[in-house]
Every structure is written in structure tokens, then in C-alpha cells.
C-alpha positions in Angstrom: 16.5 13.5 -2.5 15.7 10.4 -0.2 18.2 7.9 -0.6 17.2 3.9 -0.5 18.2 2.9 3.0 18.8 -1.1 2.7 22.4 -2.6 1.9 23.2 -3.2 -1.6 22.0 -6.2 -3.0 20.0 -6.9 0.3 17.2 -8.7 -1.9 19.5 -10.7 -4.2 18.0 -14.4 -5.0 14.6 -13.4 -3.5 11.4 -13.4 -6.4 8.6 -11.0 -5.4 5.6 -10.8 -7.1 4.1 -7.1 -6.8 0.3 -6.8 -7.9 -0.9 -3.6 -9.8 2.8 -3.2 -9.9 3.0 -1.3 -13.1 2.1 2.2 -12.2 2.2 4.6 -9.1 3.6 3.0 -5.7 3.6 -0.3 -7.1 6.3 0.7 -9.7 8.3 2.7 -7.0 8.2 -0.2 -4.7 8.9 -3.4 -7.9 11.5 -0.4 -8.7 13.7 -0.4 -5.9 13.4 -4.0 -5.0 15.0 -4.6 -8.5 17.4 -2.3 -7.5 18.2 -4.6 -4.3 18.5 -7.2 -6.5 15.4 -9.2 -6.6 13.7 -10.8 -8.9 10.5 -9.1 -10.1 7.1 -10.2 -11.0 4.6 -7.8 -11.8 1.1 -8.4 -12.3 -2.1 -6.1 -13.1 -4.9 -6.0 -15.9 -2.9 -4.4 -19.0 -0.1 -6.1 -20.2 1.3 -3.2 -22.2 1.5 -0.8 -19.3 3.4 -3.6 -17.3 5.9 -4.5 -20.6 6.7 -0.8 -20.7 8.0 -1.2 -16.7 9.8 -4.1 -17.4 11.8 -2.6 -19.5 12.4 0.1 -18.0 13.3 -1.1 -14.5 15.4 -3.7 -15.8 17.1 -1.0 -18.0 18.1 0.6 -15.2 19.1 -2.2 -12.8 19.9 -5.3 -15.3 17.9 -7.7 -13.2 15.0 -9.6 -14.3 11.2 -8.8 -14.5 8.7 -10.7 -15.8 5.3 -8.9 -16.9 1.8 -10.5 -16.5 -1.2 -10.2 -17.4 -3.9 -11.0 -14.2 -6.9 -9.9 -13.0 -6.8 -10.9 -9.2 -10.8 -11.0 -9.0 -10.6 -14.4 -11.2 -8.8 -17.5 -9.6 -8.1 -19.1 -12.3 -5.7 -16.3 -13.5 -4.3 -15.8 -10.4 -2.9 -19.2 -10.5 -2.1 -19.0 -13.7 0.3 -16.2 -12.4 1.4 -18.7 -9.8 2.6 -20.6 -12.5 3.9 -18.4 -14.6 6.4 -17.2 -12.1 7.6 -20.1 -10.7 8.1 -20.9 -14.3 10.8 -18.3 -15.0 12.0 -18.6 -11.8 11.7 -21.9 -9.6 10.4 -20.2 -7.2 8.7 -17.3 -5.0 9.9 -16.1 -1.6 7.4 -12.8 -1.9 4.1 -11.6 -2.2 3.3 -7.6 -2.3 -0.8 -7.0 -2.7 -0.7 -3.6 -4.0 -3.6 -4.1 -6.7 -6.5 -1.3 -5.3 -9.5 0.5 -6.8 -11.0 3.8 -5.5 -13.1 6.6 -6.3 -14.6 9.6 -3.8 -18.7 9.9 -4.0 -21.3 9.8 -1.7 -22.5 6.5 -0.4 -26.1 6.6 -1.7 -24.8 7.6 -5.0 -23.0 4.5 -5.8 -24.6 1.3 -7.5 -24.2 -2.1 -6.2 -21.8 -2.6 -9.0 -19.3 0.1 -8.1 -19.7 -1.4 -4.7 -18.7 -4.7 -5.8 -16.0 -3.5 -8.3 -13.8 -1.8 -5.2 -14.5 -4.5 -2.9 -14.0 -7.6 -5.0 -10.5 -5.9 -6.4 -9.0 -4.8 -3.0 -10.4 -7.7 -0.9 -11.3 -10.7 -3.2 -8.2 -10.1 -5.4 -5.6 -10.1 -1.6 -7.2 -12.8 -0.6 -7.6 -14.9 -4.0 -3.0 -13.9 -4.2 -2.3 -14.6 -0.4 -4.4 -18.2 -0.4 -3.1 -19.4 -4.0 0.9 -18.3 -3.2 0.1 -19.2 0.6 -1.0 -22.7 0.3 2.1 -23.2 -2.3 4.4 -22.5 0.1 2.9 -24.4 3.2 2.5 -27.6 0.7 6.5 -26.6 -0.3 7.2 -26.1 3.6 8.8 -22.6 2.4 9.1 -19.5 4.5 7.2 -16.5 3.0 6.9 -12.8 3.8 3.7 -10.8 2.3 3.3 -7.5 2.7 -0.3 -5.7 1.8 -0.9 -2.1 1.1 -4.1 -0.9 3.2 -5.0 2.6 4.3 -4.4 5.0 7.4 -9.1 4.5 7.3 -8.5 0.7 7.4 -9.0 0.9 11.1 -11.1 3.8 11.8 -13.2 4.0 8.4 -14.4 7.4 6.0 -17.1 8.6 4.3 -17.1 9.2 0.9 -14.5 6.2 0.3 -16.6 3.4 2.1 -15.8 0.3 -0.5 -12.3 1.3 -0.3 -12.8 1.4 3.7 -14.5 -1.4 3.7 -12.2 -3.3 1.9 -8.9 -2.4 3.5 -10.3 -3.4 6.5 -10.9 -6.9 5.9 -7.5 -6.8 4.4 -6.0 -5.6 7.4 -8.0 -8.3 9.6 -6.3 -10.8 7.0 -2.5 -9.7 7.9 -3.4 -10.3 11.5 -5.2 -13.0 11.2 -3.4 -15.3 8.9 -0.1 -13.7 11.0 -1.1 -16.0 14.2 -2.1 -19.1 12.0 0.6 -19.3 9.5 3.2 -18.0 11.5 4.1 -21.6 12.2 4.9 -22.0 8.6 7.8 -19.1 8.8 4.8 -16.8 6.8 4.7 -13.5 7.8 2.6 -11.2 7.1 2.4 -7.3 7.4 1.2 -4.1 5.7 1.6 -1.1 5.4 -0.8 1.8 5.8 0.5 5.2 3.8 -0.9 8.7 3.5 -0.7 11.3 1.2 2.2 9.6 -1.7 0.8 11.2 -4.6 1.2 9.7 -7.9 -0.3 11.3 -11.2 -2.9 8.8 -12.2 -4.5 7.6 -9.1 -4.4 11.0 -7.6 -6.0 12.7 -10.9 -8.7 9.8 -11.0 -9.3 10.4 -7.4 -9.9 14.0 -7.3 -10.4 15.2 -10.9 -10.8 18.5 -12.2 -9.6 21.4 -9.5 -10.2 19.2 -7.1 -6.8 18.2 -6.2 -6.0 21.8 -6.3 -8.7 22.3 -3.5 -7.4 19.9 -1.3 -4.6 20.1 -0.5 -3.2 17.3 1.4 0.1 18.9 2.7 -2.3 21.4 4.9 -3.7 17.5 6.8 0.1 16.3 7.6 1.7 18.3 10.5 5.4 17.9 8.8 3.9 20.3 6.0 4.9 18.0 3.3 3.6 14.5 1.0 5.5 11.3 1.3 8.2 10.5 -0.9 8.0 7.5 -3.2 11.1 6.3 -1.7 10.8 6.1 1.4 7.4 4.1 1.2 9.9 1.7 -0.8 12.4 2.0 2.0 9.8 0.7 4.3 8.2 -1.8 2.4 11.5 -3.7 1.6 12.4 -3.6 5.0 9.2 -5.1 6.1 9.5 -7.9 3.3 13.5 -8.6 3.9 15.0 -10.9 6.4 16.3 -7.9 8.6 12.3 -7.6 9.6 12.1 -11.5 10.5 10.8 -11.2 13.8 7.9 -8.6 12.6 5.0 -10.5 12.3 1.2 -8.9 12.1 2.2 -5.3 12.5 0.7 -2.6 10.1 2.5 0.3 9.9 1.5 3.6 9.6 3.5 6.3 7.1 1.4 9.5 6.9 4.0 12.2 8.3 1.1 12.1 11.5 -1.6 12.7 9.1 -4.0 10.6 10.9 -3.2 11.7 14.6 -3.4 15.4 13.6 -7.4 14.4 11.8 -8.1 12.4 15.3 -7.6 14.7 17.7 -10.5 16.9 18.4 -8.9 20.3 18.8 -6.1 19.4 16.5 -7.9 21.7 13.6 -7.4 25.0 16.0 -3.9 25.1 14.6 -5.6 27.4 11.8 -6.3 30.4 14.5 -3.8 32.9 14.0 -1.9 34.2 16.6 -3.1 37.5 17.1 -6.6 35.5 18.0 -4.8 33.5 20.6 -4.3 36.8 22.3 -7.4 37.9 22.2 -8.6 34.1 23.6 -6.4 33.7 26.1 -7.1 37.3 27.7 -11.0 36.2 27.6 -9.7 32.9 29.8 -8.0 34.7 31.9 -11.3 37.0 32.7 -13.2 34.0 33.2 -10.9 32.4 35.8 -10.6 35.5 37.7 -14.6 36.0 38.1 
């Protein structure tokens, strides 16, 4: 079992608003910041779902969450959650953009609406969060930490998931851009850029039917193995907390090497078995005598 890896109550007094923080990774991550003792804010479209969290994780920690309804395509509601949160509590000192939409199909298959729909959630909906909580705290002279969740394709791009690419690139460019100008404000800004963390829902919506079966990710990551929810958390509150102060416009990669082992060009010869590495390396040996 991965244990959390910050001090106790390393978060206490802080407010962090998580978006799309009622299911999957954003739940792990609201999860164990609660645990650190923050003060939680989480945000996506269905206010049931995020009620249910509430409860739970302040159940199990005893510290505050407040549930919201927003849909971070539409401004208006985003400052509405703005509002909202600085209602309850005075302030906030932390802004996660986890909210993210994604399916798998061929490009020419999708409709400019399916385009839009992934684009406008992932990029319009960080940039609608980071500008409305962003220019709060520049008029309020307050230092800030936001941390975005993009993907290991954010810098190299992938078929099949080319909204989604396309999207979490811009994001990315936002984290290092707004890193250089707002960094005189005490704003930083990072993300993080995870593999394979399955979680139930996203993963079945993603690859439904036997697909997930077919595809199995732990084959892609040399360490043989998925990421754990916690230590994506483990990461991600470092990167937030004061202990990361001087980390400013770095993206960091958690994928157990799952990238590197897709970029190299031999990397996939790992599948020959070794009674056909005999049989090559005697043929290379021929070769280099003649």
C-alpha cells in the first residue's frame, strides 16, 4: 500500500478548489489534501455526485468541503464558484484544473461538435478557472499555486485522441506561459502529466466493451505495473504546497517510463524472446566476419 508522503497537516489553513473533483483522480487528489488538512472545494457538472464526496471525505477526515455545481465552459458560473468559495471560506490559496473530457475514435469520424465539446472543456474551462481565480488574487496581491492535469501526448501529440491532444497542449503552453508573467505575483503554476492511473469510469468510457481487456496498459510501462492513486496525490500536493515554492513552470511526468519506452524506436524489440536473440545475434556475428 503507498503511503501519503507529506507531514501531517502540511495543508492546514490552505482552501483548494479541485475541478471535476468528484470522481476518479480528482477525488484521490481533493481526498488526500483533506487529509493534509485543507480546505476543499470541489467543482464539476452534477451536484449529487460531488455531495456524495463531500461527505464522504469529510467523514473520513473531519475537515470541510464544500460541493458545487459548475460547468467551467460558462464564465459566468465559474465565477459564481469564485464566489461561492470565498464565501465559505474568505479565501483561496489553490487552484487544481482537473475537469477533462475524452473519447478514442478516428479523426475523420468525429463531428465539429465532439471537437468542440473536448476542447472547450479541457482548454476553455483551465483557462475560464485560472484567469477568473488569477486576476482575484493579483487584484488581492495574494500568492497562489495552480497546478493543471495534462497528458504524457501534451507535448508530442496522438492519434485517435486529437481534441484531447489538442487541448492539453494549449494547457500545457498556459502553465508555462502564465509561469514567467505571473510569477512576479508569487503565482505559480505547474502540471502534472500522468500515465496509465486507471479509475473505473473514465477508463470504461474510454475503452468500452473488451477493449480495456485488449490493451493492456501495464504491457506499455517498463516497471510492469499502473500508477497508484496515491502517489499521483503524493505529487500533486507536493507541487501545490509551500515545500515546492521555488518550482515554477515545470510539468512533470508520472508514467512509470511509459512514454520513453513508446519513444524510442527499438524500444518495442523487448517482445523477442530470448531464444530469438540467439538465433540474431549469431546471424550478426556472420555478417561482421564476411
Amino acid at each position: 500500500m503507498i503511503e501519503g508522503a507529506l507531514k501531517e497537516n502540511a495543508l492546514v489553513g490552505k482552501t483548494i478548489v479541485v475541478t471535476g473533483g468528484g470522481t476518479g483522480l480528482g477525488k484521490a487528489m481533493a481526498t488526500y489534501f483533506s487529509e493534509l488538512g485543507a480546505n476543499l472545494v470541489l467543482t464539476s457538472r452534477k451536484l449529487e455526485v460531488l455531495t456524495q464526496t463531500a461527505e464522504e471525505i469529510t467523514t473520513k477526515t473531519g475537515n470541510p468541503v464544500l460541493p458545487v455545481a459548475c460547468d467551467v465552459r460558462e464564465i459566468n458560473q465559474v465565477e459564481s464558484l469564485l464566489e461561492q468559495t470565498i464565501e465559505r471560506f474568505s479565501r483561496v490559496d489553490m487552484l487544481v484544473n482537473n475537469a477533462a473530457g475524452n473519447f478514442i475514435s478516428p479523426t475523420e469520424r468525429l463531428s465539429a461538435n465532439a471537437f468542440s465539446t473536448v476542447i472547450d472543456i479541457v482548454l476553455k474551462g483551465t483557462v475560464n478557472c485560472t484567469l477568473t481565480f488569477g486576476k482575484d488574487w493579483i487584484t488581492k496581491k495574494q500568492k497562489a499555486s495552480v497546478l493543471n492535469i495534462v497528458t504524457t501526448y501534451a507535448s508530442t501529440g496522438s492519434g485517435f485522441v486529437v481534441p484531447s491532444a489538442i487541448a492539453k497542449s494549449g494547457v500545457l503552453t498556459l502553465t508555462r506561459s502564465l509561469a514567467v508573467e505571473w510569477g512576479k505575483y508569487g503565482i505559480r503554476h505547474n502540471a502534472i502529466a500522468p500515465g496509465p492511473f486507471p479509475t473505473k469510469g473514465a477508463w470504461e468510457r474510454l475503452l468500452p466493451g473488451d477493449l480495456l481487456e485488449k490493451f493492456d496498459f501495464k504491457n506499455r510501462v517498463p516497471l510492469k505495473r499502473v500508477g497508484d492513486h496515491q502517489e499521483l496525490s503524493n505529487l500533486a500536493a507536493f507541487l501545490l504546497s509551500d515545500f515546492a515554492g521555488f518550482i515554477n513552470g515545470e510539468v512533470v511526468t508520472i508514467d512509470g517510463g511509459e512514454w520513453l519506452q513508446g519513444a524510442g524506436e527499438f524500444n518495442n524489440m523487448e517482445a523477442i524472446p530470448p531464444q530469438m536473440w540467439d538465433s540474431i545475434e549469431n546471424t550478426i556475428r556472420k555478417s561482421n566476419k564476411s
